[in-house]
N, C-alpha and C positions, 0 to 999 in steps of 0.2 A: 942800368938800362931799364926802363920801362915799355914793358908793354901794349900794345893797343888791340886787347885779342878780340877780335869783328865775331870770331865763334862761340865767344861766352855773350856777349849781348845777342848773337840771332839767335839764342836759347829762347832767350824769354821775349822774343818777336816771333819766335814760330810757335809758343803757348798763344800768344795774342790771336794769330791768327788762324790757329784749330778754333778758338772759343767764335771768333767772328764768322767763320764756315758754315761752323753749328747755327751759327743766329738766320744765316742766308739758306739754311735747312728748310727752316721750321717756314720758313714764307716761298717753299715749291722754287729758290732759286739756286742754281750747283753752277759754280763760277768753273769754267773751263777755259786753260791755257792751248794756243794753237801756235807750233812752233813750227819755222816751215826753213829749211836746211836744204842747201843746192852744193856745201860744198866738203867733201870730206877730209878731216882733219884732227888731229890728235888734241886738238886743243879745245878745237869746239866740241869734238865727241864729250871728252871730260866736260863742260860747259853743261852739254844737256843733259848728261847724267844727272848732275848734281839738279837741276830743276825738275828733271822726273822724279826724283829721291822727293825734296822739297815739298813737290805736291800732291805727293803720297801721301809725307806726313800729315798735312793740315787737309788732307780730303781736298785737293783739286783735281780736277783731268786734266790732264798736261798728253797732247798728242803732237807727235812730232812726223812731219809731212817731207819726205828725202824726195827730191823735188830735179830735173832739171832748170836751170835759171829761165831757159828761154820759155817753160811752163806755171813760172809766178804771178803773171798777171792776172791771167783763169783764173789758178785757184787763191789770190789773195781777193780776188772780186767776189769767189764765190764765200769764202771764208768770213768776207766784211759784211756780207749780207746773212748769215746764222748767226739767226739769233739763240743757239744754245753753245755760242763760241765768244766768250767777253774779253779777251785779247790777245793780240795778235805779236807774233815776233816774227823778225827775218833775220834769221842768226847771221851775224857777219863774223868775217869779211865773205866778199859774192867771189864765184869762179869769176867773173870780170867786174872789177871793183868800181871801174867805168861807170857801170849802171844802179850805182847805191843811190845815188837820190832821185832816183827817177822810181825805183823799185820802191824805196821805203814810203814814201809819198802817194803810193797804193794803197796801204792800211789805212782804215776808214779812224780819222783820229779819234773817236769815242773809244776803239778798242786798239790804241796805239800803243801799248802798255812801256814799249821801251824809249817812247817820247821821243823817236828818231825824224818822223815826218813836222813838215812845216807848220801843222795845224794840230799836232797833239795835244789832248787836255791832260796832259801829265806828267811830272818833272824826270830825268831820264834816270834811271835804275842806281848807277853806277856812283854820278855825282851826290845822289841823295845818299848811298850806301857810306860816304867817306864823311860828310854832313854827320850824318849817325854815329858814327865812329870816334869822330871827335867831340862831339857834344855827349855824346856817352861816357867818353873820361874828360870831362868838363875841360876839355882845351878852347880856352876862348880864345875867336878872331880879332877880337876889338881892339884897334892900335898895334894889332902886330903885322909884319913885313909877310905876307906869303909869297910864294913863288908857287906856279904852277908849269913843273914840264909836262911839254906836247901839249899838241891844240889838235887834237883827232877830234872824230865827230862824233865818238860815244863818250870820251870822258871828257879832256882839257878845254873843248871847247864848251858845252853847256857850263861846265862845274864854274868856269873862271864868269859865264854871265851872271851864273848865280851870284857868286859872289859880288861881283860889279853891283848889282841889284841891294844887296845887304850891308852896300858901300863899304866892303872890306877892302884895305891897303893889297891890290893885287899885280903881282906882272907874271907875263909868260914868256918862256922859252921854249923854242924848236927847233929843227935842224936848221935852222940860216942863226941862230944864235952864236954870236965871234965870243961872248965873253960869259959861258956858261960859268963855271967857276968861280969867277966874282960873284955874279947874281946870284947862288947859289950862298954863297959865303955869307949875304946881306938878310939871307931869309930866314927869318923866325921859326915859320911852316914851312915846310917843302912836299909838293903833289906829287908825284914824277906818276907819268901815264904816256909813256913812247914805245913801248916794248922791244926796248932793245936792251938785253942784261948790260948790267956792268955800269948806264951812262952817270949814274951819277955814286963817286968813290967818297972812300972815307974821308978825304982831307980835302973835300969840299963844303964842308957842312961846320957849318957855327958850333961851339960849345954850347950845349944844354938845347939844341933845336928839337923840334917836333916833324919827321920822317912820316909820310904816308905815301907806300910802296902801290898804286891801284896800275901798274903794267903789268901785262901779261904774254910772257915770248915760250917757244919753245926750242929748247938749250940742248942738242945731244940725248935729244928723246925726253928730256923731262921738262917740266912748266916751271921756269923762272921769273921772276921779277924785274925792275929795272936797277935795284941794288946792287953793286958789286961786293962781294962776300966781307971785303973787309971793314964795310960799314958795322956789319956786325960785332966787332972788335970792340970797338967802341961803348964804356959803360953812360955817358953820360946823356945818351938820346931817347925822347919818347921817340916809340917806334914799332910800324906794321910787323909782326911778325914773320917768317919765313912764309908759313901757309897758316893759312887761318882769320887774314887783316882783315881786306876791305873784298875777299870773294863771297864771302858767307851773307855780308850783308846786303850786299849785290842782289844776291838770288831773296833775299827777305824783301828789300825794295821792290824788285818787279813782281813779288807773290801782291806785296801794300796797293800797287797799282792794277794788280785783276781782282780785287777782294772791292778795289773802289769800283771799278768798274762793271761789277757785277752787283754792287748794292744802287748805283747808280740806274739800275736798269729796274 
């Protein structure tokens, strides 16, 4: 089995970008994250920890704003209009999930950082963190079969336009998918991004395929993946680690996105 550890490359993307900080110093500019949170949960608390940790390291402010939903509008209005706040997050998922594209579509897209609204100038956090990942241990797309599970609006759905874009060999699957299994069997790469543990087991997966675990559920109190444990078994797959894959680089991506947006200004 091989590896694909996302916490040994954001090593040396959170060197990069302490040094790029320092550069945004020296010209009177302090790039500040605004993270605005309406809904309490074990999954997203862990979530913003690790981005307050993150921008400690490299010198950003990261303020996180515990919010009523119905009091978003206000303050993403007031938020898109400071100019000493260069990007913007609306942690999802919302107390009523009803209202995500109407809410995300508030952040003024110059400081869109999670490229969730219609008009964002910037590719979205998660897709570019798995991008990284495998371009990192030089897994090439060219002429291979990907599959990507789930078409949510934070990963499967951007990552697979990406890709479409870079005319890579892609299909998806979601819960109205009758022959998961198969397709699964056919793919070279596999995304999976549903967060539902378990959806995709061991003896769905090709000999010698490449595994990128970027789901995230919460299992009996702790944060699971969409792996079922006994993929693990398995010595012949490149593949996300338990913890460590595609989270670390996740939070590097959206730090890449307020460092542009703060040199940008």
């Amino acid at each position: 089995m091989k590896l694909l550890n996302g916490s040994e490359l954001a090593g040396f993307i959170k060197e990069r970008h302490a040094h790029q900080v320092r550069v945004l110093a020296h010209d009177k500019i302090f790039p500040k994250l605004a993270i605005v949170q309406v809904k309490d949960d074990p999954v997203i608390n862990t979530y913003i920890k690790l981005k307050q940790k993150y921008g400690a390291d490299v010198d950003i402010d990261v303020d996180v704003h515990k919010i009523s939903q119905t009091d978003t509008a206000q303050l993403l209005n007031t938020l898109s209009n400071d100019s000493s706040v260069h990007g913007i997050i609306v942690q999802l998922p919302l107390t009523d999930p009803l209202q995500t594209d109407e809410i995300v579509n508030m952040v003024a897209p110059n400081k869109d950082v999670d490229a969730l609204g219609k008009k964002a100038s910037f590719e979205p956090a998660t897709p570019m963190a798995i991008l990284w990942l495998l371009a990192g241990y030089n897994v090439d797309l060219a002429g291979k079969q990907v599959l990507v599970v789930g078409h949510g609006k934070l990963v499967g759905d951007p990552l697979t336009k990406i890709l479409i874009r870079s005319k890579v060999n892609v299909s998806v699957a979601d819960e109205h998918t009758k022959d998961l299994a198969q397709k699964a069997l056919d793919a070279d790469v596999i995304i999976t991004a549903t967060g539902y543990p378990g959806v995709l087991e061991a003896d769905m997966i090709k000999q010698g395929a490449v595994v990128v675990d970027a789901g995230v559920a919460s299992e009996d109190g702790k944060t699971v993946g969409d792996l079922a444990p006994d993929v693990y078994d398995r010595d012949d797959l490149t593949i996300t680690p338990r913890r460590g894959g595609v989270g670390p680089l996740t939070v590097c991506a959206l730090f890449e996105n307020v460092i542009r947006a703060a040199g940008k200004r």
